[in-house]
ZADOFI-569607 format. One record per residue (C-alpha): residue number from 1; residue in one letter; z, x, y. Coordinates in Angstrom, 3 decimals, decimal comma, m for minus. Layout:
[NUM A [Z X Y]]
...
REM end
This chain:
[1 X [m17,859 30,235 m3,375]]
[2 X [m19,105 27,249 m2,437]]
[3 X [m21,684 26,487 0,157]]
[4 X [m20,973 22,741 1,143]]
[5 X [m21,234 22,522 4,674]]
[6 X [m18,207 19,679 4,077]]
[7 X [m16,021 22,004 2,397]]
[8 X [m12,202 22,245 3,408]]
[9 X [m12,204 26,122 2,708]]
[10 X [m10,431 27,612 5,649]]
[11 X [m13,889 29,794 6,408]]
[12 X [m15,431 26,927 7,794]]
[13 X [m13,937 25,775 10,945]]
[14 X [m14,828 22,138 11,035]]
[15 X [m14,181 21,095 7,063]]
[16 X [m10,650 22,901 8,288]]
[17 X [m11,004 20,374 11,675]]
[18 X [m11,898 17,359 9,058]]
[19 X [m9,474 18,216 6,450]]
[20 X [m6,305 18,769 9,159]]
[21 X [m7,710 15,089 10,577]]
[22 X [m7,388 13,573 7,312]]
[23 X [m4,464 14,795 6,692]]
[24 X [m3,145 13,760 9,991]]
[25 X [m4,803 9,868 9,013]]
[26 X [m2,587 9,855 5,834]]
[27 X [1,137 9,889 7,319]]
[28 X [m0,134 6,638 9,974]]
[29 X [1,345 3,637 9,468]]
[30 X [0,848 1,591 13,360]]
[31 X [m2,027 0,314 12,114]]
[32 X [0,020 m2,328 10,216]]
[33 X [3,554 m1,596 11,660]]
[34 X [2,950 m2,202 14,865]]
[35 X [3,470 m6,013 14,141]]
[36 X [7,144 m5,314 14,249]]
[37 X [7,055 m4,262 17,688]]
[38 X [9,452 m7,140 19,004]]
[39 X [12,156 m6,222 15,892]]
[40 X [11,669 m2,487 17,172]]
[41 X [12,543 m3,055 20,669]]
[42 X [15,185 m6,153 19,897]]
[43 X [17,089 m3,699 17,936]]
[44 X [16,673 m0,560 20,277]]
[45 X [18,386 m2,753 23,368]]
[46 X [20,941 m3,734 20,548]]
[47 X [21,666 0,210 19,863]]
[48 X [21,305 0,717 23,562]]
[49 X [24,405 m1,572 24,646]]
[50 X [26,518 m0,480 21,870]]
[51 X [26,132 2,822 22,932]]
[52 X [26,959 2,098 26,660]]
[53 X [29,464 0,118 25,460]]
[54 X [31,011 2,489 23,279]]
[55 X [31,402 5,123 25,867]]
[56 X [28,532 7,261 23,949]]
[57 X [25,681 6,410 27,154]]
[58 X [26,269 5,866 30,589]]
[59 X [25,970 2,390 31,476]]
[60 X [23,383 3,394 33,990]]
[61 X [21,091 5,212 31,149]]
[62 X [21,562 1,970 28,854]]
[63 X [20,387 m0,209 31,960]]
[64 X [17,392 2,376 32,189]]
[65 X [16,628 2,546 29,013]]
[66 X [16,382 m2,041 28,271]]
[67 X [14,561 m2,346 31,559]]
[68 X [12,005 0,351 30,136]]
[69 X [12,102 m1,133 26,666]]
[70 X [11,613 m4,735 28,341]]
[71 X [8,617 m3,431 30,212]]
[72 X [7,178 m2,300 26,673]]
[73 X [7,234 m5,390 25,268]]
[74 X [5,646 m7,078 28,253]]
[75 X [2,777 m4,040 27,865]]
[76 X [2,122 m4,681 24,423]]
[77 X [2,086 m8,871 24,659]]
[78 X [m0,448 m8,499 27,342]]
[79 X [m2,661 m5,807 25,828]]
[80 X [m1,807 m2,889 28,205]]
[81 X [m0,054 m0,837 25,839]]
[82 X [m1,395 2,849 25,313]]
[83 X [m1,498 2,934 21,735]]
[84 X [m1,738 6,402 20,052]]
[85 X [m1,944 6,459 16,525]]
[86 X [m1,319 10,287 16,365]]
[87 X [2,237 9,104 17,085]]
[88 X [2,323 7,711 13,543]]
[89 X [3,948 4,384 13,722]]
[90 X [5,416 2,159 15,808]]
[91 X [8,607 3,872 16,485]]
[92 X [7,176 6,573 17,890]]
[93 X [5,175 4,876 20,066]]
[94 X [7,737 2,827 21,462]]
[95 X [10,203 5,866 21,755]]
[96 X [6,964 7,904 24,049]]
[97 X [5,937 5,281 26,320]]
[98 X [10,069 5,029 27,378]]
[99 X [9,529 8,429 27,913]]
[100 X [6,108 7,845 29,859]]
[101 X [8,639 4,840 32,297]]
[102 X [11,933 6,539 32,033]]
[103 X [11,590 10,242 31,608]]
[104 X [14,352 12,502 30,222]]
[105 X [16,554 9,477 29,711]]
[106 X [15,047 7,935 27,349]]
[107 X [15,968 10,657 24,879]]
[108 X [19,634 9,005 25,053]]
[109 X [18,306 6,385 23,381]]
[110 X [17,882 7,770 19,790]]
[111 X [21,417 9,118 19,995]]
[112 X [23,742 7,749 16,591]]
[113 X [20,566 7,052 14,675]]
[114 X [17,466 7,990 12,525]]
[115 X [13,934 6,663 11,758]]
[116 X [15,500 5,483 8,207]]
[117 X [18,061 3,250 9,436]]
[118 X [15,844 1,988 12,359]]
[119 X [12,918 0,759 10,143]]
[120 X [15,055 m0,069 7,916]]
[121 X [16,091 m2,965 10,347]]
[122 X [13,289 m3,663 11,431]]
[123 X [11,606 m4,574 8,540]]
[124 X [15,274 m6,888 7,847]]
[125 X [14,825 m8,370 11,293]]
[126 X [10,770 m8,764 10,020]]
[127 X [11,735 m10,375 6,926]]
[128 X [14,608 m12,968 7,787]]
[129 X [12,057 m14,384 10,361]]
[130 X [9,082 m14,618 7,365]]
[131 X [11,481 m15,795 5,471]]
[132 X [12,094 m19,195 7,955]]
[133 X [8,388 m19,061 8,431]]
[134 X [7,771 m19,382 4,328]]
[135 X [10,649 m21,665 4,163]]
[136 X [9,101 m24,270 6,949]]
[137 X [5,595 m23,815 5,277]]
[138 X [7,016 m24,614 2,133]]
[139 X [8,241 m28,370 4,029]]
[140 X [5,694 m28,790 5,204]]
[141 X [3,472 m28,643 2,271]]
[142 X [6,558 m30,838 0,490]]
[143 X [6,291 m33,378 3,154]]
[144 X [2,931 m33,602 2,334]]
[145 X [3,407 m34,185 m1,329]]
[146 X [5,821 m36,900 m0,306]]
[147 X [3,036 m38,560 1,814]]
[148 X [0,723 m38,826 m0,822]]
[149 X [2,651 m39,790 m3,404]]
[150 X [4,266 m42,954 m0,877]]
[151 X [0,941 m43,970 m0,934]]
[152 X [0,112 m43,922 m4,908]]
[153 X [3,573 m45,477 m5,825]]
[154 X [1,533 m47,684 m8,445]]
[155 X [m1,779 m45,767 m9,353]]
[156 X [m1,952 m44,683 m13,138]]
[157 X [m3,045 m41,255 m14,239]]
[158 X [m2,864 m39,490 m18,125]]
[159 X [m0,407 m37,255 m18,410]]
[160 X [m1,391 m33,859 m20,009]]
[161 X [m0,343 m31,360 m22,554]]
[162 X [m2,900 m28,237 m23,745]]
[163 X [m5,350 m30,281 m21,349]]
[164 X [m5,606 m32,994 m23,620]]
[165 X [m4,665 m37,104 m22,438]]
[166 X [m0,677 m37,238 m23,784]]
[167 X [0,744 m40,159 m22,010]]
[168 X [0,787 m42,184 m18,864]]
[169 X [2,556 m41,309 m15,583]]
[170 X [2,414 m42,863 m12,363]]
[171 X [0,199 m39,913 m10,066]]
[172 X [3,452 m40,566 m7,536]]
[173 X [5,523 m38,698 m10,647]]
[174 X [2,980 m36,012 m11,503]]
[175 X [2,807 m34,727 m7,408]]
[176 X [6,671 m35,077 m7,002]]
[177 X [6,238 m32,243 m9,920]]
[178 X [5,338 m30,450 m6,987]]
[179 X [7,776 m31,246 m4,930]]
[180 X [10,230 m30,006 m6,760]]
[181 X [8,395 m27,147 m7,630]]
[182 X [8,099 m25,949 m4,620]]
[183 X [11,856 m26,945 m3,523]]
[184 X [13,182 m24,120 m5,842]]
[185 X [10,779 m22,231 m4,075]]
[186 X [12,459 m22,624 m0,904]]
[187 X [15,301 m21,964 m2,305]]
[188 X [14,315 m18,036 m3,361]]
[189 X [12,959 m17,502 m0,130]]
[190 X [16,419 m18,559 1,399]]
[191 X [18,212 m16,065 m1,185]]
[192 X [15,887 m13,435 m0,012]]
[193 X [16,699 m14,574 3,750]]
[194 X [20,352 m13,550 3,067]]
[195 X [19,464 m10,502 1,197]]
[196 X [18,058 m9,085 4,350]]
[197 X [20,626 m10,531 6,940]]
[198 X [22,626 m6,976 6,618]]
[199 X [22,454 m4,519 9,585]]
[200 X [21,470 m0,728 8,367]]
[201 X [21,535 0,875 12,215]]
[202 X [24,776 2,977 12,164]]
[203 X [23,426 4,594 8,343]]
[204 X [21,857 7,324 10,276]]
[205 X [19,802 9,576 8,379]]
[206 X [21,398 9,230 4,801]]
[207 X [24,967 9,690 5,668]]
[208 X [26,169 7,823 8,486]]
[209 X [26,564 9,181 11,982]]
[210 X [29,026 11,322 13,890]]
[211 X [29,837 8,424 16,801]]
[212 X [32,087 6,304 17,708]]
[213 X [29,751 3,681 17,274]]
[214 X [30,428 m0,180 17,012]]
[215 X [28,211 m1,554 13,760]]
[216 X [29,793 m4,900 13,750]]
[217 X [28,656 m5,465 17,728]]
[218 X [25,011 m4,516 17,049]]
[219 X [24,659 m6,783 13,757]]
[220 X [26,191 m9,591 15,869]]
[221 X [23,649 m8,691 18,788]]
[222 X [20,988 m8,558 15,845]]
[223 X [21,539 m12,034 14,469]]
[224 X [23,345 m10,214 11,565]]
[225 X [26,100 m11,777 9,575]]
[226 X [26,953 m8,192 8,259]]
[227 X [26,856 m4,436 7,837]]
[228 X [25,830 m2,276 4,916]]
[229 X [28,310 m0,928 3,165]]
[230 X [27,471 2,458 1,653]]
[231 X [25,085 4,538 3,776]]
[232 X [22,835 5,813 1,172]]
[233 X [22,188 2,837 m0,358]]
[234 X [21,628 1,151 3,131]]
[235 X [18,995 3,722 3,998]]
[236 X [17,127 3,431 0,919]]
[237 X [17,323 m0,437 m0,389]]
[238 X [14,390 m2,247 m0,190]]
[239 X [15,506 m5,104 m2,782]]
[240 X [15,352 m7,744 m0,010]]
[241 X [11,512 m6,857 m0,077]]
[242 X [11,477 m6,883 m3,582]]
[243 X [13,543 m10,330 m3,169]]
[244 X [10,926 m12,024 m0,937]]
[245 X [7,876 m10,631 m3,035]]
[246 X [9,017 m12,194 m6,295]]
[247 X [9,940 m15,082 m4,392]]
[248 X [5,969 m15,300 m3,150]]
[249 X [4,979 m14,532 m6,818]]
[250 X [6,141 m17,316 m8,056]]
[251 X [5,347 m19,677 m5,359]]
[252 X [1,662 m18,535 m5,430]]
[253 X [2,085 m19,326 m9,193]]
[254 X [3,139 m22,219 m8,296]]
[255 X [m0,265 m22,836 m5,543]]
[256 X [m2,288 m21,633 m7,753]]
[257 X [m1,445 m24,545 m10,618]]
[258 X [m1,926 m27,095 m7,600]]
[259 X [m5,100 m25,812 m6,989]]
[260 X [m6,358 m25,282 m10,612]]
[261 X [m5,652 m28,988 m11,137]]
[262 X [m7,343 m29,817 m7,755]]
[263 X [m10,444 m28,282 m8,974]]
[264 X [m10,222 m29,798 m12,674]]
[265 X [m9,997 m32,745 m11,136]]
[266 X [m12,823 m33,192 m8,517]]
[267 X [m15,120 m32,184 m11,103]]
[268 X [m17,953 m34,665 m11,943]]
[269 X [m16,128 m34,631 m15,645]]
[270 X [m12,563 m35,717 m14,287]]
[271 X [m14,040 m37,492 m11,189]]
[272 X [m10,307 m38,715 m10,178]]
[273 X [m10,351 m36,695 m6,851]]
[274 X [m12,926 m35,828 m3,982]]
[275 X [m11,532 m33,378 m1,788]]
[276 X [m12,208 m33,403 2,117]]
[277 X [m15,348 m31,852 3,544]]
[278 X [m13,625 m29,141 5,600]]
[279 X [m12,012 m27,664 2,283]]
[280 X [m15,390 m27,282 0,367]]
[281 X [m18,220 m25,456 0,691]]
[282 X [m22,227 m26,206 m0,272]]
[283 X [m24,196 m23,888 m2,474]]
[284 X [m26,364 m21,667 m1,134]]
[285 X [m29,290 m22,708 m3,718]]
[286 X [m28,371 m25,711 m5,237]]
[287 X [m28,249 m28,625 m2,219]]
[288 X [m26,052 m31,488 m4,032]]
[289 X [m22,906 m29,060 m4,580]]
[290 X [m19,513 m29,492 m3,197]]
[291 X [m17,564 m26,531 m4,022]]
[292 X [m13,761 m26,717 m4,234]]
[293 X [m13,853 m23,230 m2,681]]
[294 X [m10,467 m23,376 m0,591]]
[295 X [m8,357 m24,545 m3,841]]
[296 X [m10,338 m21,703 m5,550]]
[297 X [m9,397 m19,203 m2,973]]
[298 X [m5,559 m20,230 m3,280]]
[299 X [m5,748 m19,773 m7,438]]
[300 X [m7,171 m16,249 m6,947]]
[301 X [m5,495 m14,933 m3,747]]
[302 X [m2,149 m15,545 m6,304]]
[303 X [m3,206 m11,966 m8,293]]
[304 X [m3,185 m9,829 m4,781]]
[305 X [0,190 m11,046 m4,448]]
[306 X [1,612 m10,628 m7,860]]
[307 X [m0,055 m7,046 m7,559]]
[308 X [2,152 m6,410 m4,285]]
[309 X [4,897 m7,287 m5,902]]
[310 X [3,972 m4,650 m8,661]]
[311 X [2,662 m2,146 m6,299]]
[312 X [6,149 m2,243 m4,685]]
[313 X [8,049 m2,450 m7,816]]
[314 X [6,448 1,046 m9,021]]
[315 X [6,942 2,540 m5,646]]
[316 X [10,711 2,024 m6,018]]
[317 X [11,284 2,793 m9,418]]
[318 X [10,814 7,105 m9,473]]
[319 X [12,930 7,130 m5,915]]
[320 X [15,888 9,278 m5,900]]
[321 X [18,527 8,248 m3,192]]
[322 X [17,822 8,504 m0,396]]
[323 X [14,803 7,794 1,992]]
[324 X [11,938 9,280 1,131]]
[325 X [8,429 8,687 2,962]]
[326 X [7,160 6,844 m0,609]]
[327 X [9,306 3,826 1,375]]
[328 X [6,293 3,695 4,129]]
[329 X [4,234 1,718 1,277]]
[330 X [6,821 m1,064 1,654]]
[331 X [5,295 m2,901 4,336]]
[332 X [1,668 m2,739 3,747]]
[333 X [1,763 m5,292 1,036]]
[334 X [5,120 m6,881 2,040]]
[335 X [2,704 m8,141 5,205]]
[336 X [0,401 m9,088 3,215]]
[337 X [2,174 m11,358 0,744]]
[338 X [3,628 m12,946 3,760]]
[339 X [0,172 m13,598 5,623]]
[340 X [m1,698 m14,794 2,399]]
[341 X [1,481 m17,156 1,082]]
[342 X [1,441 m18,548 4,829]]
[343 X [m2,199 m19,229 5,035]]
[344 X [m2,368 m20,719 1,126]]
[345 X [0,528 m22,848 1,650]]
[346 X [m1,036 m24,242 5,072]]
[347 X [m4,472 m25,013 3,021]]
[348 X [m2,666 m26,184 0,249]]
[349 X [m0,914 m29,218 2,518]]
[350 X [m4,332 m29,766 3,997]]
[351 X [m5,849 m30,363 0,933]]
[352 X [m2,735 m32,995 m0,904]]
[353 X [m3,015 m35,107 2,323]]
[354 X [m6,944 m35,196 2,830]]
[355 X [m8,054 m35,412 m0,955]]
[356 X [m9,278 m38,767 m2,127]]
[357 X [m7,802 m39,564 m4,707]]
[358 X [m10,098 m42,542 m7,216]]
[359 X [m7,306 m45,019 m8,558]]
[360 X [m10,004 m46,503 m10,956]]
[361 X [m11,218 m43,862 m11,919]]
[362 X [m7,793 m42,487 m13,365]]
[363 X [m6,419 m45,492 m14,730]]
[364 X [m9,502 m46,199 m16,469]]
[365 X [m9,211 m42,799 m18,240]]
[366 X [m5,918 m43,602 m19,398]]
[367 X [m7,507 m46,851 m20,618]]
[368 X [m9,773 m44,748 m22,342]]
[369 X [m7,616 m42,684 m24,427]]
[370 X [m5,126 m42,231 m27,097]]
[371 X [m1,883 m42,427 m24,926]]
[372 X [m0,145 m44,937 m26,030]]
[373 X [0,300 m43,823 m29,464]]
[374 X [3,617 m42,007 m28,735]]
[375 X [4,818 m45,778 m27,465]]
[376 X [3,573 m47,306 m30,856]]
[377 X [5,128 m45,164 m32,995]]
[378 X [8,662 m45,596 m31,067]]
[379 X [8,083 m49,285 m31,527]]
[380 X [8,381 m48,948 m34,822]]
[381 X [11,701 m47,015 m34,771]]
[382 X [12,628 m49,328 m33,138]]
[383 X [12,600 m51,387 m36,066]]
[384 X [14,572 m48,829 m38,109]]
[385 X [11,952 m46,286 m39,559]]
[386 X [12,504 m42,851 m39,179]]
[387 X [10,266 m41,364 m36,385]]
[388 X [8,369 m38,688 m38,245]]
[389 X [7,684 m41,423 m40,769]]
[390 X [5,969 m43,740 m37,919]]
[391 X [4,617 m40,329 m36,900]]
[392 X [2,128 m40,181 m39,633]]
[393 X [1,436 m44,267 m39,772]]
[394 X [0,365 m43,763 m35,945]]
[395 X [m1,168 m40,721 m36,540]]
[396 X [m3,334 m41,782 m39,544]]
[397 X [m4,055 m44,964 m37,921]]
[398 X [m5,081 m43,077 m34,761]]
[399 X [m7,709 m40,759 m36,664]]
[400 X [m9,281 m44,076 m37,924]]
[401 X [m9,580 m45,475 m33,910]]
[402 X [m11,031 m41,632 m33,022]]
[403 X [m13,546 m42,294 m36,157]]
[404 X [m14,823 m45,698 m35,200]]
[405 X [m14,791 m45,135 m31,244]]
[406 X [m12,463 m47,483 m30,524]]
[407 X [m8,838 m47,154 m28,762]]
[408 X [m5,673 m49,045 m29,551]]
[409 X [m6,569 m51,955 m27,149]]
[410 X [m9,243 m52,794 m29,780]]
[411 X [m6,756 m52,650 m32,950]]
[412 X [m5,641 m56,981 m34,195]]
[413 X [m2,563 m57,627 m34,960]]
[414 X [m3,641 m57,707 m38,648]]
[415 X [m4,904 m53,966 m38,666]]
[416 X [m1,373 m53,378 m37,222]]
[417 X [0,143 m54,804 m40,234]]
[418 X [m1,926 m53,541 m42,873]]
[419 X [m0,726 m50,751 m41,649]]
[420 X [2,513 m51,322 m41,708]]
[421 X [5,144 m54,658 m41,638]]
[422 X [7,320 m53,703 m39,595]]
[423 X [4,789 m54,505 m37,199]]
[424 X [5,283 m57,790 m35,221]]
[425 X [3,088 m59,759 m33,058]]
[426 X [4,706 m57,904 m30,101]]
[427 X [3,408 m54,693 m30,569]]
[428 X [m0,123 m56,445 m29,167]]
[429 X [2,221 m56,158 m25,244]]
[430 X [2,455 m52,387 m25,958]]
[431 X [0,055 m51,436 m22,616]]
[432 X [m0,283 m48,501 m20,070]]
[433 X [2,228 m50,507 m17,427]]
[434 X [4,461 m51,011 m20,384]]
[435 X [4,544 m47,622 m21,528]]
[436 X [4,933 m46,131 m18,051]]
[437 X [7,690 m48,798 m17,555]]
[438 X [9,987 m47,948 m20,588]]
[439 X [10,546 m44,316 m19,339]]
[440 X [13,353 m45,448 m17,451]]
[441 X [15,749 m42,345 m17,393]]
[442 X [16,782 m40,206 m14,899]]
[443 X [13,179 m37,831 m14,411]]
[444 X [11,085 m40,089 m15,942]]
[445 X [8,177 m42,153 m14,665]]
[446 X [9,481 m45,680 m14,255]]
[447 X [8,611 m47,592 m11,304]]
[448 X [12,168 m47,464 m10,024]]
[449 X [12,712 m44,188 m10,920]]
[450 X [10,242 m42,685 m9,028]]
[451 X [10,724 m44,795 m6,516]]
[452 X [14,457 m43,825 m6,403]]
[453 X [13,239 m40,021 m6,524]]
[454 X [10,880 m40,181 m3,815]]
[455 X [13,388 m41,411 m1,828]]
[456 X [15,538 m38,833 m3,042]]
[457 X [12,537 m36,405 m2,033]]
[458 X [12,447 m37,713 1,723]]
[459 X [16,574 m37,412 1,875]]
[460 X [16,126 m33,972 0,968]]
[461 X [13,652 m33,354 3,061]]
[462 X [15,088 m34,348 6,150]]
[463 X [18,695 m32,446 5,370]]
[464 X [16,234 m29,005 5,239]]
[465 X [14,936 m30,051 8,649]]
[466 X [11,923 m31,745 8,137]]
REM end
């Protein structure tokens, strides 16, 4: 037998007192579901009327029971709430204080329904609000993009692929990228929105209820537009969470490759961005450092919300129908996807509209590069050779450029030729504006057509509200 004076072995009367504490500690959720206090009592005044309405309540209980529920809310927005966490969660503590204001009544209340269908709702109700929240971040943050990229209609950046100078783009084209990154991103979160617009209340336990009840009125009450239709499922589905997790997954994927590139580039080796003072940090030993710490922050706060969307994603998959308590570890993260996306895409529009972005500096590593080589060899299909042909011509004659140090603006006309005649005296106009000129499709980088999709951008923009 052990002698640890913090054992849990029933002999010893406080490890028993600890152990029964922790075990108390592990069921408590208010700690984190209290936040959903206003869906809790929004859809207890819903249930409330429908059941007055209905025939189920008196209408003089139902009156008793809002004016109780209203004087909750006011406790808890002003700080005067008696929390007790020994109650659990937030349903529980709502449900005791009515009884603290009301009395006996307020046991009417729970009549026609269960803790699974009501937190059920209100993490719905929860969810369709985060999910206008994420949306109007996400415009915000577009809007942004739009700004800044009004503003460098004509400035000249490379183009990348595998980090290595491709071809030029105007830096208008490479943050409407963005744009319409984050524009499928809104659309997700919307899908997600409707995922979750379905009452549950009226599921009961697992099975429904025994009552006369009126789903379609409390949905409508609810901001609804409908009603689950298969009570166990209803209880027990927590795609919509799912739904809005993968949704913030992929749109911190999508922050994080904004802020990798803001980093790359207001490094001393890029150079072609400085970002504003209030979204870096200093070293704490070396004085002349400007750390891009905020763009940092948004690249690695993307793994803690890919690993809520996993966390949730292996919560759900060993669950039998229906509730089971496993469920309570839906919120946790779900919360915290939706505060860290929130916060990351408010930074994130901070940071398009106050970095400085260096014109020369950009257009003067374009200068300095290899990117017009692609443009070269299409001149030559243009006069009728084959392109993988003028592939290896360009290519062999840009190996001799990387060689001698020089770039394509330093070839003559007769080096052209020698290698080979289909060259003409022409090919000497081939230059960054021309290049970036003669993608002039739909998507590409021409003047006009970004021009025309930036303006495309703003209509869009402004039909989503913003």
């Amino acid at each position: 037998m052990t002698n640890d004076p913090n054992s849990t072995n029933p002999s010893n009367p406080a490890a028993s007192a600890r152990g029964a504490e922790l075990a108390s500690d592990y069921t408590v959720s208010l700690h984190y579901d209290q936040r959903m206090y206003r869906q809790d009592i929004a859809g207890s005044i819903a249930h409330a009327r429908m059941l007055s309405r209905q025939g189920i309540i008196g209408e003089d209980e139902a009156n008793q029971i809002i004016d109780g529920l209203e004087k909750i809310q006011i406790e808890i927005e002003s700080g005067d709430f008696p929390w007790k966490p020994e109650l659990e969660d937030i349903h529980m503590n709502v449900e005791s204080r009515l009884f603290d204001l009301i009395g006996d009544v307020a046991g009417r209340l729970h009549t026609a329904r269960s803790r699974n269908d009501q937190v059920s709702t209100d993490t719905r109700l929860y969810m369709k609000q985060a999910c206008v929240d994420t949306i109007g971040a996400l415009r915000t943050l577009q809007g942004a993009l739009v700004t800044v990229a009004q503003a460098n209609l004509t400035t000249v950046v490379p183009g990348y692929t595998h980090l290595q100078r491709a071809q030029p783009v105007l830096l208008a084209h490479h943050l409407l990228a963005y744009f319409e990154m984050f524009d499928r991103d809104a659309t997700r979160f919307a899908a997600a929105q409707a995922s979750a617009d379905v009452l549950t209340l009226g599921n009961g336990a697992m099975a429904g209820v025994p009552y006369p009840i009126d789903r379609e009125f409390v949905a409508k009450e609810l901001g609804f537009s409908g009603v689950t239709a298969n009570s166990m499922d209803g209880v027990s589905d927590r795609d919509f969470a799912l739904e809005y997790l993968s949704a913030a997954a992929i749109s911190a994927m999508h922050l994080s490759r904004l802020a990798e590139e803001f980093v790359i580039w207001s490094s001393e080796e890029f150079g072609f961005l400085s970002l504003p003072e209030n979204y870096t940090t200093g070293s704490s030993i070396m004085p002349q450092k400007r750390n891009p710490d905020f763009a940092e922050l948004a690249r690695g706060k993307t793994g803690r919300v890919y690993g809520n969307l996993f966390a949730m994603l292996t919560t759900l998959k060993g669950l039998p129908l229906t509730y089971n308590r496993d469920l309570q570890e839906d919120k946790e993260g779900l919360f915290d996807s939706v505060d860290t996306l929130l916060a990351t895409l408010d930074v994130s529009a901070g940071m398009v509209v106050g970095a400085n972005f260096d014109a020369d500096r950009m257009s003067g590593a374009a200068e300095s590069s290899y990117v017009l080589a692609t443009d070269i060899a299409d001149y030559l299909v243009g006069k009728g050779m084959p392109f993988r042909e003028a592939h290896v011509i360009v290519s062999a004659l840009s190996d001799r450029l990387i060689d001698g140090g020089r770039y394509f603006k330093d070839l003559s006309f007769d080096e052209y030729y020698a290698a080979s005649p289909l060259f003409e005296r022409n090919v000497m106009d081939i230059g960054i504006d021309s290049s970036i000129a003669s993608r002039d499709v739909h998507g590409g980088t021409a003047p006009g057509r970004v021009k025309a999709a930036l303006e495309d951008a703003k209509r869009r923009l402004k039909g989503a509200g913003k």
